[in-house]
MINULUM-486070 format. One record per residue: residue in one letter; x, y, z of N, C-alpha, C, O in turn. Coordinates in pm, whole numbers, plus 50000, padded with zeros to 5 digits. Atoms other than C-alpha are relative to their C-alpha. Example, Ala and Ser with C-alpha at 12.3 -4.5 7.8 and 13.67 -1.06 7.14 Angstrom:
a500894988150000512304955050780500905012050000501945011850066s499184988149994513674989450714499235010950073499745022050090
***
This chain:
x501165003949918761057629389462498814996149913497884988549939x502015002150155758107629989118500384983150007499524974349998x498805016350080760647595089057499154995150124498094989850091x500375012349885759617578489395498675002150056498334993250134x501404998650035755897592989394499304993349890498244987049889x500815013250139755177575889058500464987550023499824979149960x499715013249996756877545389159499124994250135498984982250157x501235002749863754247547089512498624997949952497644991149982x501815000750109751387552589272499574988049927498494982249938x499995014750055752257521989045500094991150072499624980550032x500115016149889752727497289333498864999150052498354988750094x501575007149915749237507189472499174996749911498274988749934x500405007850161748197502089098499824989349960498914983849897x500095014550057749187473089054499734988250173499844975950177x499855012349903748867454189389498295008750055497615001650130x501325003849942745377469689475499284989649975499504982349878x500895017149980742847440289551498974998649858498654988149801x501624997950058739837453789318501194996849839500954987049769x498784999550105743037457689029499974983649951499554978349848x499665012950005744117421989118498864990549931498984982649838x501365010250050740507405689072500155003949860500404995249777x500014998850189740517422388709500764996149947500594996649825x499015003750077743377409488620499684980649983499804971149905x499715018249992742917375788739498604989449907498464977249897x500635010450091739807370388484498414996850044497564989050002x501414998549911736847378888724499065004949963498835001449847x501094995650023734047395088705500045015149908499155022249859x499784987950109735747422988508500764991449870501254999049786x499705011150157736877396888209499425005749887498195005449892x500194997450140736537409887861498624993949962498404981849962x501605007050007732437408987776500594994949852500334983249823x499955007750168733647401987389500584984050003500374975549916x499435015949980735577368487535499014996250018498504988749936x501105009449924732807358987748498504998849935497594992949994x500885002450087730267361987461500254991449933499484981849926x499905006650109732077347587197500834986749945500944980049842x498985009350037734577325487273499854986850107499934991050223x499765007749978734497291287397501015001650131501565011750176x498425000249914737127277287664501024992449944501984988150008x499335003850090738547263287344500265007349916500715002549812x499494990050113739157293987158499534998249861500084998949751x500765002350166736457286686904498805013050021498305017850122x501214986050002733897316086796498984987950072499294976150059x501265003549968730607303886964498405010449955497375004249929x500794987950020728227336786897499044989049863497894986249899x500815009950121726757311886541499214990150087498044989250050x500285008849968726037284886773498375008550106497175006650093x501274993949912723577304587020499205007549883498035009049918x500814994850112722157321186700498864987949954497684989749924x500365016550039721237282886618498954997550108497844994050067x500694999349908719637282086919498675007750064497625002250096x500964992550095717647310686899498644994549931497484993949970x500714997950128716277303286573499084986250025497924984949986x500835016749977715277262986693499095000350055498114993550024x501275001049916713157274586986499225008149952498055008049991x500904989950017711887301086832498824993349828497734998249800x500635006150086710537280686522499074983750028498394978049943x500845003449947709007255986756498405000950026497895011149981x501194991949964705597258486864499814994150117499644982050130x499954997649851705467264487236498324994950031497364998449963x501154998949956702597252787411499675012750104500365019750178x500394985149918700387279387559499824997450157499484986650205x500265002549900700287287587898498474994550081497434996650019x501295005149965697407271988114499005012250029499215021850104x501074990149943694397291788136499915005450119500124997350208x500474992449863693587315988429498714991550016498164987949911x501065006649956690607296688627499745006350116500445016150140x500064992249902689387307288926499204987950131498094982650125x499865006149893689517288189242499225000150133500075002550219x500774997049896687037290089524500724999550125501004988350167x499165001449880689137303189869502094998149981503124999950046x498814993650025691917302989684501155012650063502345012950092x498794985549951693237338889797499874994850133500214986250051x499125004049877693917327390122501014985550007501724982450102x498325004850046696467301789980500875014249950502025015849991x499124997850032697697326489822500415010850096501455016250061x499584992849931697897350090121501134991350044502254996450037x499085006149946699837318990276500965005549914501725013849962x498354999850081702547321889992500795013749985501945015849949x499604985249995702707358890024500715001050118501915002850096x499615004549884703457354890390501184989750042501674989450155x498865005949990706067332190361500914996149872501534985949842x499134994050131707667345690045500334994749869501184996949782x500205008150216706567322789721499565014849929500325019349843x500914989950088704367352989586500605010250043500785012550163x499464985649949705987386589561499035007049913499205010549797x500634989249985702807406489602498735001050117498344991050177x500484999149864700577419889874498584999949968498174999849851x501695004449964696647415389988499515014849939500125025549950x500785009849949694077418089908499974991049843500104995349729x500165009350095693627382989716499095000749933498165007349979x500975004750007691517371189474500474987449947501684984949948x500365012549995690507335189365500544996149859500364984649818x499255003650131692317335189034501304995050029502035000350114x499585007350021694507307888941500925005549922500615001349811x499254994150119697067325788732501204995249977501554983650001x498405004550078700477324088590500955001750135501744992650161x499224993849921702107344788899499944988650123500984985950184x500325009449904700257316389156500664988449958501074981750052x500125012550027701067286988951501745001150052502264993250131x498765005749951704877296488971500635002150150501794999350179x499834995849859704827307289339499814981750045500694975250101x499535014949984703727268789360500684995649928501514992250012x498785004350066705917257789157501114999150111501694989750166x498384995249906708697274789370499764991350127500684984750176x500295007449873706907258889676500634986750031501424981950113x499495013350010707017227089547501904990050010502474979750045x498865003150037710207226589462500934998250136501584988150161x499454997749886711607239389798499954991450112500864988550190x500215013749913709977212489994499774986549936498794979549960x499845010050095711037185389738498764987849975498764975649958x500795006150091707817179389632499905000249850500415008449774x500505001650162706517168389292499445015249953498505021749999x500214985250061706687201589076499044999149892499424992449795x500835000550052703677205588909499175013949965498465016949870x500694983050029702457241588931497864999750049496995008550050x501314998749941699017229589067500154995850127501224992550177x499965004549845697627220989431499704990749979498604989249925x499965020149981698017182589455499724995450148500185000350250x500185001249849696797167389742501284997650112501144996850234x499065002649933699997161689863500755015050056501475015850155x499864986849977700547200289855499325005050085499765014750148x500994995849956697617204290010500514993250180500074997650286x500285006049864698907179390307501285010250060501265014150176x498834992649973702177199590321499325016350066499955022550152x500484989349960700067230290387499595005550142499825016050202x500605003949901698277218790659500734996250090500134992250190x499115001949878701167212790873500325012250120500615023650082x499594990249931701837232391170501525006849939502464999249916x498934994649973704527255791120500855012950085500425019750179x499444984349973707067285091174499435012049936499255012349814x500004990350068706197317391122500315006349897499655009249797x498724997950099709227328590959499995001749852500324991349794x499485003950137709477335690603500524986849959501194981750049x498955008750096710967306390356501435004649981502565000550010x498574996750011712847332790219500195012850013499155018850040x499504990849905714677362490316499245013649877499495015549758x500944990750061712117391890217500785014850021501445018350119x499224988649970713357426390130499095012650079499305024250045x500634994249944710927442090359499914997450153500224985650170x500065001849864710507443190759498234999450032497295004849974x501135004449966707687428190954498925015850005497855018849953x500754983049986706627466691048501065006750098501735001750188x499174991349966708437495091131501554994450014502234988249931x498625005349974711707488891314499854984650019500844981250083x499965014549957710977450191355500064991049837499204992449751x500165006050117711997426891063500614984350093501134980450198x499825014849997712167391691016501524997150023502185007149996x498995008649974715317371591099500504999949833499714995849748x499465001550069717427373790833501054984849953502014984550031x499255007150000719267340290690501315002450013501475014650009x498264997550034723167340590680500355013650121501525015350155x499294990949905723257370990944500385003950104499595012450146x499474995049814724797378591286499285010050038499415019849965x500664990749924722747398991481500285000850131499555009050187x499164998649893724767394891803501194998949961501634988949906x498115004650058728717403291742500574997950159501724993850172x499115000949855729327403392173499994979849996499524970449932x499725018050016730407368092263499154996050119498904984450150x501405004749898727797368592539498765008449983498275019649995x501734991050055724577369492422499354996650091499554985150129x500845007049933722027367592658498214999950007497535008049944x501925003350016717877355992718499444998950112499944993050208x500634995149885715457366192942498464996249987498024993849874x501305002150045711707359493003499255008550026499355014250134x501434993750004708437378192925499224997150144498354988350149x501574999349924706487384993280499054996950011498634989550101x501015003249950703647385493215499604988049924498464983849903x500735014450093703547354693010500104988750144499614977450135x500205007449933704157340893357500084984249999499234976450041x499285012750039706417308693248500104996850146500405004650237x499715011149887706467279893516501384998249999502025003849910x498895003549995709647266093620499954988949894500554988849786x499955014850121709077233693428499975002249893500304992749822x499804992350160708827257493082501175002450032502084995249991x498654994250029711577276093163501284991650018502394995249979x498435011250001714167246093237500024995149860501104990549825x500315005550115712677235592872501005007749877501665003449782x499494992350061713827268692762502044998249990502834994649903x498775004049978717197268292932500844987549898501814990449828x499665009450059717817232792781500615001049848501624996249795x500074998950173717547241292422500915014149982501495016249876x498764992050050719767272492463501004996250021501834998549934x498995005349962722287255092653500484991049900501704990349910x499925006850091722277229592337500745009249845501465005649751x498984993550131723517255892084501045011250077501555020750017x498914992749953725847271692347501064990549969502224994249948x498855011049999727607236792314500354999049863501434993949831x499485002850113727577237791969500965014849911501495015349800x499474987450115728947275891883501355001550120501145004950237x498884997949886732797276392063500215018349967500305025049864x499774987650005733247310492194498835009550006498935021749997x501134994350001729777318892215499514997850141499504986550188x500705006549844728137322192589498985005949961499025016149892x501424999250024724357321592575498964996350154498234986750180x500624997249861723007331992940499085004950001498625011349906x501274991649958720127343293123500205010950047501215012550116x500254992549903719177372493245498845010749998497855008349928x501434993550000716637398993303499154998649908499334987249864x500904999650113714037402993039500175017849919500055019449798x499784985450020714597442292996501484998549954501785008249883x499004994050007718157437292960500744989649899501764991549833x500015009150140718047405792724500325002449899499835011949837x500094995050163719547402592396498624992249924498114996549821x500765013550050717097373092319498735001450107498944998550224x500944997649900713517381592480499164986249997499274979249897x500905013550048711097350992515498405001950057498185009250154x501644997749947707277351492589499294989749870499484984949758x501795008450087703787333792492499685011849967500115022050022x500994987650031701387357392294498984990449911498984978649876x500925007850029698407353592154499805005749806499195014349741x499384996150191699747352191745498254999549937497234992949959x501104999950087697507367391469500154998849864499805008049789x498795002150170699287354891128499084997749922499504991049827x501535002550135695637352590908500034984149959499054978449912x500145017649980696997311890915500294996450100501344990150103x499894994049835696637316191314500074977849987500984970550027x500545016049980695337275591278501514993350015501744985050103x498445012450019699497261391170500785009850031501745002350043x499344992849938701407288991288500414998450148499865006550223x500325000049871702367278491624501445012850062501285016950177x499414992449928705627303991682500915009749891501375005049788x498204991750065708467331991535500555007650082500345013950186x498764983049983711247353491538500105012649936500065013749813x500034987550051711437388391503501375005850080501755002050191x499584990949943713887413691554500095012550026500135017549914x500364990549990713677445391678501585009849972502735005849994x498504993150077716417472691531500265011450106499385019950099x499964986249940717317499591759501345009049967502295005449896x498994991650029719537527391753501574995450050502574999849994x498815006449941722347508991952500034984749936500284977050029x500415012150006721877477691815498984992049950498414994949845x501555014550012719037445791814499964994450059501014990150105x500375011249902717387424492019499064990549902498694992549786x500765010050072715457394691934498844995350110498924996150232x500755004649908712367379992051499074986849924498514986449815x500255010250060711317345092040498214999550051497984996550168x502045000749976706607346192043499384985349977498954981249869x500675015050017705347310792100498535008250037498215017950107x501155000949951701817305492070499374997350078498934985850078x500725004149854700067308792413498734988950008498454980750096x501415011149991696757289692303500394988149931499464982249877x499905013950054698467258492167500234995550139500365001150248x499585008849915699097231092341501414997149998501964997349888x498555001849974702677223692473500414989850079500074990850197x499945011449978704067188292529502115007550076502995015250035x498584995649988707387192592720501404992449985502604994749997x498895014250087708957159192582501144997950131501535003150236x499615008549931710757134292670501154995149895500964995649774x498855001750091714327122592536499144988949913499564990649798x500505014450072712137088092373498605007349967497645000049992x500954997550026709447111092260499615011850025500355020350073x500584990349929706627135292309498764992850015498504981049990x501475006549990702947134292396499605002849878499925011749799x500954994850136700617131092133499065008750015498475010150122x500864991149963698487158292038500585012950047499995023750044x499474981449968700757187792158501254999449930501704989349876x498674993250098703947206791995500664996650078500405001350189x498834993749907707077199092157500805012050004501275018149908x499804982550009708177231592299501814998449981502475007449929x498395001349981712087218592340500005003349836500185015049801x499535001750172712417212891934499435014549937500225020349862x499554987950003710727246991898500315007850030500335017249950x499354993449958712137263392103501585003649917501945014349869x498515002650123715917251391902499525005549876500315013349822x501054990750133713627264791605500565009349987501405011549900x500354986750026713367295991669501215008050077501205020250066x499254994049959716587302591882501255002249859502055011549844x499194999750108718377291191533499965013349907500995018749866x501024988050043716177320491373501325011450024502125015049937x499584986749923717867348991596501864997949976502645007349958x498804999250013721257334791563500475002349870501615006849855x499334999250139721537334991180499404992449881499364995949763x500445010750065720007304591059498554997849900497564996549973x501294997650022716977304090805499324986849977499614977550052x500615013350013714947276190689500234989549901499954991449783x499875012850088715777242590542499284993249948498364989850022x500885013850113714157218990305500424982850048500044972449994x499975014450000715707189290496499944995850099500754999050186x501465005349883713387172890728500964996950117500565000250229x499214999249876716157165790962500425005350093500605001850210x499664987149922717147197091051498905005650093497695004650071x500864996149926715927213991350499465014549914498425019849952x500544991750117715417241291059498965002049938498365011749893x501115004550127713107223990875498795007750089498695007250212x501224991849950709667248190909498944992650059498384997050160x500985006549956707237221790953500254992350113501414989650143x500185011349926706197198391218499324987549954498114986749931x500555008650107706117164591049499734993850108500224995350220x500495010049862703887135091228501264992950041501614991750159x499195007649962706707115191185501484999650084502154990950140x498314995249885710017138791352498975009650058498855020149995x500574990949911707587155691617501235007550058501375019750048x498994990449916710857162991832501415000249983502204993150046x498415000250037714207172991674500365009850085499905021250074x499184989549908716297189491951500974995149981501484996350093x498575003150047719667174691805500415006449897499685004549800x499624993250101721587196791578500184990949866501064982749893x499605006250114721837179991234501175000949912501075012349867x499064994650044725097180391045499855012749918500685021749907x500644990150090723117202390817500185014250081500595025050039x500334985049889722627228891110501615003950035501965015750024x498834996949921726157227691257501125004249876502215009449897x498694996450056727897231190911499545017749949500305026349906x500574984050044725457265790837500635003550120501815006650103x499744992049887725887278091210501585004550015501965014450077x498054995749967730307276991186499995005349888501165008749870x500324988150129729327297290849499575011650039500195021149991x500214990649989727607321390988501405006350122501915017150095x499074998949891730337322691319501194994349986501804989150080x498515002650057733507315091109500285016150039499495025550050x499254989750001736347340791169499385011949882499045023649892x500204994050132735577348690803499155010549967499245019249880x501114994450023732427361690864499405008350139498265011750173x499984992649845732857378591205500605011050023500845014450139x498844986549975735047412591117499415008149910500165017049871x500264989550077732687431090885500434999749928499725005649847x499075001450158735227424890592501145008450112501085020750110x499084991649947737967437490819500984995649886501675004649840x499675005850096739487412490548500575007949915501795009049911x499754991150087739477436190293501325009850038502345012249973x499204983949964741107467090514501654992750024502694998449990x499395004149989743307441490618501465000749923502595002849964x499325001950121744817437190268500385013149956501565016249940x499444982249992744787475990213501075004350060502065009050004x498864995149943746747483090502501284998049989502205006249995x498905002650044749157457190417501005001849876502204999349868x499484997150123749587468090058500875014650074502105014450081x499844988949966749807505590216502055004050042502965011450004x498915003349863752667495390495501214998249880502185005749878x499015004050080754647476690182500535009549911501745009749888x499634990550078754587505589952501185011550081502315015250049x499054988349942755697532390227501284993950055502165002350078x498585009049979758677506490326500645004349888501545012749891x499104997250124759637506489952500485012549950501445013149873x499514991550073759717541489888501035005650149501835014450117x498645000149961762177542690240500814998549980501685006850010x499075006250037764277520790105500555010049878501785010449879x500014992750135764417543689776500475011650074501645013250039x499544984649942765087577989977501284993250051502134999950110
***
């Protein structure tokens, strides 16, 4: 019996998963290869020494002076707030190293000209209405149990999710068919997903006007938050009650107001998984540009993230994994039947 116990031990040895990856050259790969050797089996370790020694016998220009900026710290509250700058209030008006690469990062993200200063063209990018929302996915929650919308994550696993409206925000019918519209638009696009109404109390997806206080109250016109509870999460989509709201038209909107259809698709993308894009097409994209006032059409961009987040793949918790366990498990206790 020791005979067909060590031969149960070595099969889960050698056929566990975590085993397999080390073997196959992964992320457990020999650090002395992956220092020194080429993918030609030549030493390399001389050559990065070379390298080294070139930049370091250079002479670097110095970084730009600290200056100090009048009104400044409330840019840089913006970038704190939507996750260039990782650090918290209160600002001041210095121009520093930590600001320059927070723009930097800005720039970069909304494929502007990278420059590390405010260019007027930065400056016009600023000034756009937007989403609430983080850029990018912050390791902190809005307050208490309520955090931001996470990119890449499911926060509904039932296959009927449903949305309800805020009372006392006292939505007209002619809002709420607006609403309807724009969920019914990513029910068509997620198969297997139903995305219904119903109460407001009993909502996975809550919706209401409020009257937002984001310290850049002026371009902020809406977000998502979710709330964590002990069973679960709900989500709730907060448009800004004191803007103006255009309720569009397939060949347009009015000028002068937000179309609520395009954010509405915004911010329902938010709650489902989706975070924010850099490409102006997408109903993603954070800003409201003059020129795409009303994107309520999914963009290929949107529809190939959304069957990412609501692939099989990414819908079982890693059942994946246990999957492979069990089946190793099942194969071993077969083999040592066969053996008795």
């Amino acid at each position: 019996m020791k005979q067909y116990l060590f031969t149960f031990l070595f099969l889960l040895l050698v056929l566990h998963p975590e085993k397999s990856q080390a073997k196959g050259g992964g992320a457990r790969s020999s650090l002395s290869t992956r220092r020194f050797r080429s993918t030609s089996g030549a030493l390399v370790g001389s050559r990065w020494y070379n390298t080294v020694d070139d930049v370091e016998q250079q002479e670097l220009s110095p970084p730009p002076p600290t200056k100090e900026v009048k009104g400044l710290s409330r840019i840089k509250g913006y970038f704190s707030d939507f996750g260039y700058l990782q650090s918290s209030p209160p600002f001041n008006d210095l121009l520093d190293h930590q600001t320059r690469t927070a723009i930097h990062s800005y720039q970069s993200f909304f494929n502007l000209k990278s420059t590390g200063d405010l260019t007027n063209e930065t400056f016009h990018q600023l000034s756009l209405p937007r989403c609430g929302v983080p850029d990018m996915n912050l390791e902190y929650s809005a307050a208490g149990n309520v955090s931001w919308p996470k990119a890449g994550h499911r926060w509904f696993w039932a296959r009927r999710v449903t949305y309800g409206f805020l009372p006392e925000s006292r939505i007209p019918a002619n809002v709420t068919a607006v609403f309807r519209r724009a969920f019914a638009r990513w029910d068509r696009a997620l198969t297997g997903l139903n995305l219904t109404e119903e109460s407001y109390e009993k909502a996975d997806i809550r919706v209401g006007f409020y009257d937002l206080d984001e310290g850049v109250e002026d371009v902020v016109w809406g977000e998502s938050v979710v709330r964590l509870l002990r069973n679960g999460s709900n989500g709730e989509i907060r448009l800004d009650g004191s803007k103006e709201w255009g309720l569009g038209r397939e060949n347009g909107t009015v000028l002068g107001k937000l179309d609520l259809e395009s954010a509405v698709m915004h911010q329902i993308g938010h709650l489902l998984g989706l975070g924010h894009s850099n490409v102006e097409e997408s109903v993603m994209y954070p800003y409201v540009l003059p020129s795409k006032q009303r994107k309520v059409e999914l963009s290929d961009y949107d529809k190939f993230n959304i069957e990412r987040v609501y692939s099989d793949g990414n819908s079982d918790h890693g059942a994946g994994h246990w999957r492979v366990s069990l089946t190793v498990i099942t194969l071993c206790l077969g083999f040592m039947l066969i053996l008795v």
